[in-house]
N, C-alpha and C positions, 0 to 999 in steps of 0.2 A: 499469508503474512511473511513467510520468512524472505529474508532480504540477503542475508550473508554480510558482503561488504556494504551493501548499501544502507546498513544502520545506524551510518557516520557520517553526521554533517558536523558544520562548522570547524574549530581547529582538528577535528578528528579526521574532516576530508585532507586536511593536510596530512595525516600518518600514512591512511590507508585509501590505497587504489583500487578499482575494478579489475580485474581479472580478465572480463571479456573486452573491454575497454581500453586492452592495452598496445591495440594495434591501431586508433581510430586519434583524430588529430585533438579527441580531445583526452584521451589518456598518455599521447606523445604531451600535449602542456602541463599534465598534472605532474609527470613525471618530472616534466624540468623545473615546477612548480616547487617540488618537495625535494629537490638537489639544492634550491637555490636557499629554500626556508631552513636546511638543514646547515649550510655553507654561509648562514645570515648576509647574502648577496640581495638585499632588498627591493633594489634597481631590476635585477634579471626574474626577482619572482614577483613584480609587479608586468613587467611581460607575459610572461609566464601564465598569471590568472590571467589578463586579457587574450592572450589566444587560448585557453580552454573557454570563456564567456565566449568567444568570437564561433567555436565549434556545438558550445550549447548552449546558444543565447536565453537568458535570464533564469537561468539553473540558479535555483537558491543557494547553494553552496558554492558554486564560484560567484557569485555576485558578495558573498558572505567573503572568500579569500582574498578578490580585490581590495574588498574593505580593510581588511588583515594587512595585507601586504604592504598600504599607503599609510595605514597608523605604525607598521613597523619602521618602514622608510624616513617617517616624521612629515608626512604630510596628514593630518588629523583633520584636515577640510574634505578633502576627496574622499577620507574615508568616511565619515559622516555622510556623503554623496549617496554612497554605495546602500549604508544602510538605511538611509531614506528609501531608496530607490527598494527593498526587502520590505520596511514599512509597507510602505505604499501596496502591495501584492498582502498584505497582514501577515507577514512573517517574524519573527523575533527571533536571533541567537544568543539571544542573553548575554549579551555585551557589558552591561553592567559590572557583574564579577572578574570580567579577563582585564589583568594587568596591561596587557598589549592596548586597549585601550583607553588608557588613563589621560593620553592628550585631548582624545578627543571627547571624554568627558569635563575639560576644562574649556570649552566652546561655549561661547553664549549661545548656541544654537543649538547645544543639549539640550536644554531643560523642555524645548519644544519636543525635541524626541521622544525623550524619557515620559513626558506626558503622552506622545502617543503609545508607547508600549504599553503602557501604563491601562489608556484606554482598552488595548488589544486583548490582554488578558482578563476583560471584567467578561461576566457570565454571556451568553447570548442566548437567546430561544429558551423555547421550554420543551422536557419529555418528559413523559410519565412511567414510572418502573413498568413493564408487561410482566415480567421472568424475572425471580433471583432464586439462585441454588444455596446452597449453605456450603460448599467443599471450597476452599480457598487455592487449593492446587490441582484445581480441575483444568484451569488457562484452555478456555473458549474458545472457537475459532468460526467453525463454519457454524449457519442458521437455517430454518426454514421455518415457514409455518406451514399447519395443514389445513385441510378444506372445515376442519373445529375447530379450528382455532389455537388448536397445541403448537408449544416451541419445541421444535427437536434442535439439540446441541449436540456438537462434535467437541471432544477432548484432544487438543495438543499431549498433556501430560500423560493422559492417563490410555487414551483411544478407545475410549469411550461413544458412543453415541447412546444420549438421552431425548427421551420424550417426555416432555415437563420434566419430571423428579423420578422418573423410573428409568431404570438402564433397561436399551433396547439391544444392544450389542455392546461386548466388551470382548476384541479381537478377535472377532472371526476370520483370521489369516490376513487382517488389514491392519493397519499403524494408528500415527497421529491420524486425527479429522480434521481434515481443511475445509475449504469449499463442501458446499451442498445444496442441491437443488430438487425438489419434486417433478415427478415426470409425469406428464400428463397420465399417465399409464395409474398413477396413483404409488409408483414404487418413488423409491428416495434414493440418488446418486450421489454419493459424495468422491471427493476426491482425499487420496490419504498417502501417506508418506511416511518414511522409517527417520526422523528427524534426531539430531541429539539431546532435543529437548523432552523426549519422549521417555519417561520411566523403564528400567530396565529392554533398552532397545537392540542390547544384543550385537548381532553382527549382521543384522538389517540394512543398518543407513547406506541408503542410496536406493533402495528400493522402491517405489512407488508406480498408482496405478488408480484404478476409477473401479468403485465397486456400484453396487446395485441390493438395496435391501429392499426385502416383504415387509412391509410396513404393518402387516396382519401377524406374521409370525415370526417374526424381528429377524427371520434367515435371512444369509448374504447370498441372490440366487447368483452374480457373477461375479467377478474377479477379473477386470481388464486389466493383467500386468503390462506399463510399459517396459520396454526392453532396454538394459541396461546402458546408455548411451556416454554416460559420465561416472566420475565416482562419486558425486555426490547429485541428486537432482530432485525435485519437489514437482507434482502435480500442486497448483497448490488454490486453483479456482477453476471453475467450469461454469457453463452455461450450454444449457438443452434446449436446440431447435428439431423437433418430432422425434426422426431415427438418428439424429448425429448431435453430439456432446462435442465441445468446443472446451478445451482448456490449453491454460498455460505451467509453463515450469518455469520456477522463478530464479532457478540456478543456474539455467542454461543459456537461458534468452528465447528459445521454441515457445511454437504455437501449436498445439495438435488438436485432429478432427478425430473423432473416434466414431466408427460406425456400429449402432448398436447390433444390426443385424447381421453384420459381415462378421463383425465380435475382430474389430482390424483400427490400430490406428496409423495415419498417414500426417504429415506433416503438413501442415499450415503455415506455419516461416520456418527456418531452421533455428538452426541453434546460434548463437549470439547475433539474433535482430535485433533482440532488445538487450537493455542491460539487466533488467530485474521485470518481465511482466506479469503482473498482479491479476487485478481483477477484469473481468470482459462484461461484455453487452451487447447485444444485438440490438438494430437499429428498426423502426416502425415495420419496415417492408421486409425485415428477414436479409438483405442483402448484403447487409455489410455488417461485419463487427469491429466495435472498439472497445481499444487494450489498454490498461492504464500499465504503463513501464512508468515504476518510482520514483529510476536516476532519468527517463530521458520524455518524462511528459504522455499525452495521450495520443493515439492512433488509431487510422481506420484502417481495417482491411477488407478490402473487395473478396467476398468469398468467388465470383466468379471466375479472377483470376489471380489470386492471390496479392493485388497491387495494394501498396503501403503508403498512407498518406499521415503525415503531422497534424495536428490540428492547430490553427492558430489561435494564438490566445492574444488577449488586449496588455497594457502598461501595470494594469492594476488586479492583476489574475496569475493565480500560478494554478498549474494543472501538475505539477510536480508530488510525489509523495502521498499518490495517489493508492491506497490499500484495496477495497471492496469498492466496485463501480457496478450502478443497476441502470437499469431506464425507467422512467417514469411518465406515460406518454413521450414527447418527442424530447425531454428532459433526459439530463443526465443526473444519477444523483451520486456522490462520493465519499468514503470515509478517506479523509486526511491526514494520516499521522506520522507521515514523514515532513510535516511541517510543524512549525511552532507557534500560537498552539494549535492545538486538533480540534479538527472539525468535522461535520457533515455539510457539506455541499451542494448546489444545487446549478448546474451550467444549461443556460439556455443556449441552442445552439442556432446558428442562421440557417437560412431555408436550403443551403446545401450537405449541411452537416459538416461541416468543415472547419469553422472558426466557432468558440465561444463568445458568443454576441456580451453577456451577461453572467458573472457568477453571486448567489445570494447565500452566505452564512447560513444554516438553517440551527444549528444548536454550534456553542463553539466553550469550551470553559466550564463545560458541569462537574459540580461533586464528584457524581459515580466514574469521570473519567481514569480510567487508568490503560491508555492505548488501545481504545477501539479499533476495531476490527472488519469482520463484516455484516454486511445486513441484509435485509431482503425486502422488498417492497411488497406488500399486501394491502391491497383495496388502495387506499387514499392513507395507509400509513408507512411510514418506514422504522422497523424493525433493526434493531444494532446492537451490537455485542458493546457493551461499555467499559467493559475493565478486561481486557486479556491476559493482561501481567507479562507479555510478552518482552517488555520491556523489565523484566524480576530479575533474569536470569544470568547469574554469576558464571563468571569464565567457566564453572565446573557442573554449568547446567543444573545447579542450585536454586530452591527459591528460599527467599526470605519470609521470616513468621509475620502475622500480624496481616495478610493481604486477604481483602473481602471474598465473598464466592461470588461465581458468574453475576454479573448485571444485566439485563436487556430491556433495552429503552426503545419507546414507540414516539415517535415525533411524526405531527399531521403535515403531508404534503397537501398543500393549498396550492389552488388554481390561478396563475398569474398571466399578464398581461405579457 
């Protein structure tokens, strides 16, 4: 989950830029983007977002500063354009409240907007509770289930790992819990990191690495530390094909392959491929994986020789803002919450794997949401952390009273045409 800069959309993409992004032609236009917003030069930062759109074509958040840019200029049609054009993908930045838009809420061609958002945010789908804990500052993160049916959770706050309502581990020489998966072996891999959001974390952060528990006697038998590459860096999802675990770090932009027998990890992409990559998936045949990057959409990679491909997506689809990504036969399934609002996902992909032919809302607007997270697929259901609180946490790594414990919702993947 963690993102760093990429927790800011909307006018917040205009304060804060990527870091890894600042050498690439689309962090050269954000820059002139937020010289020109800063200098209210409206003319030069409607340029400005059109070459960062032009460098990462239908990025929710430049198509969101376009919009920004031409209601500041005093063109209130074109921006209404833009955020049709965000509609249509089901996105909302809550334009409503921002003064910057107050022209273009005097558009007879609002009220058709405003009716769709309107539509956007009503409930969709249904899930049924599986798991709720009672700790409100527990902030959930990785999931799995076992061959009984038990939820094991990972603790952002606390680094915890629980099985249902029992603590199986509580820091044995590991941090936060991120990602987590079951190894066919019957052990449990998660991946964990020394985070700031992490209770009394000490002089850790930066630290991370991929552990290995006895699920029989809740021991940690390993400890894969990676090797200190940045100063700050997250393991922060993995996925297990037999002897090699696949994860990424989401501070750095890397991909790494860890081999469980060599007890060695080697790199997969390097460090700033991506801007933020989240969660992975391996594809029917084992041979290619895909990476959901936040700020820069989904991707395959060729485990055989490391080759990088975009995936394309249709007018009416964003693959952006993409958290926990599983497969579901030849399906992909996604939690969403760097879009507005969040959802669980569901992308059909064409027979090459390449483009999303099709994507289906599968829950979008529930109660129990408070920034879901990740999930895991079992049988014919999917599994999802519902309330992470991830989004709580005040500049000083704070949470606020009053916030539910863990949620975990089961929504049925059905078989489609």
């Amino acid at each position: 989950m963690i993102r760093g800069f990429a927790r800011y959309f909307g006018v917040g993409v205009l304060l804060f830029a990527s870091p890894l992004a600042a050498a690439d032609d689309y962090g050269d236009a954000r820059a002139r983007l937020v010289a020109a917003y800063q200098q209210q030069d409206y003319a030069a930062m409607i340029d400005a977002a059109e070459h960062a759109l032009l460098a990462r074509p239908a990025y929710p958040a430049a198509l969101f500063n376009l919009a920004l840019a031409h209601a500041l200029y005093g063109d209130p049609r074109a921006a209404l354009r833009y955020l049709d054009d965000l509609l249509k993908k089901g996105i909302d930045f809550g334009v409503d409240d921002m003064d910057e838009f107050a022209q273009v809420r005097e558009l007879d061609a609002w009220a058709d907007y405003h009716r769709g958002v309107q539509v956007l945010h009503e409930p969709v789908g249904e899930a049924a509770v599986a798991f709720s804990h009672e700790d409100p500052t527990f902030v959930p993160e990785g999931i799995a289930i076992d061959g009984d049916g038990a939820v094991w959770l990972g603790s952002i706050r606390k680094g915890l790992v629980l099985r249902d309502a029992e603590v199986v581990s509580d820091r044995q020489g590991h941090w936060s819990v991120f990602g987590m998966r079951l190894h066919q072996d019957g052990s449990l891999w998660f991946a964990s990191a020394a985070v700031p959001q992490m209770a009394q974390v000490g002089e850790d952060v930066g630290k991370t690495g991929l552990f290995r528990l006895d699920v029989q006697s809740g021991e940690i038998t390993r400890a894969a530390i990676l090797e200190q590459h940045a100063p700050e860096q997250v393991l922060g999802d993995l996925v297990i094909a037999g002897d090699l675990i696949y994860a990424t770090d989401s501070l750095t932009g890397a991909v790494y392959r860890y081999d469980i027998e060599a007890d060695e990890f080697a790199v997969l992409a390097p460090r700033a491929t991506f801007g933020s990559p989240q969660g992975l998936a391996l594809d029917e045949t084992g041979a290619f994986l895909y990476v959901a990057d936040y700020v820069g959409g989904l991707f395959r990679i060729s485990l055989a020789d490391g080759g990088i491909e975009k995936l394309r997506v249709g007018d009416a689809v964003s693959d952006y803002g993409i958290d926990g990504l599983y497969r579901h036969g030849s399906r992909l399934i996604a939690v969403q919450n760097g879009i507005r609002p969040h959802r669980i996902v569901s992308f059909d992909l064409d027979a090459k794997g390449l483009a999303i032919r099709r994507a289906r809302v599968l829950v979008a607007n529930l109660a129990e949401f408070d920034e879901p997270t990740l999930g895991v697929v079992h049988g014919e259901n999917f599994f999802f952390v519902a309330n992470s609180h991830w989004n709580r946490f005040d500049r000083d790594q704070a949470l606020p009273d009053g916030l539910t414990g863990p949620i975990v919702l089961k929504v049925r993947l059905q078989s489609h045409p």
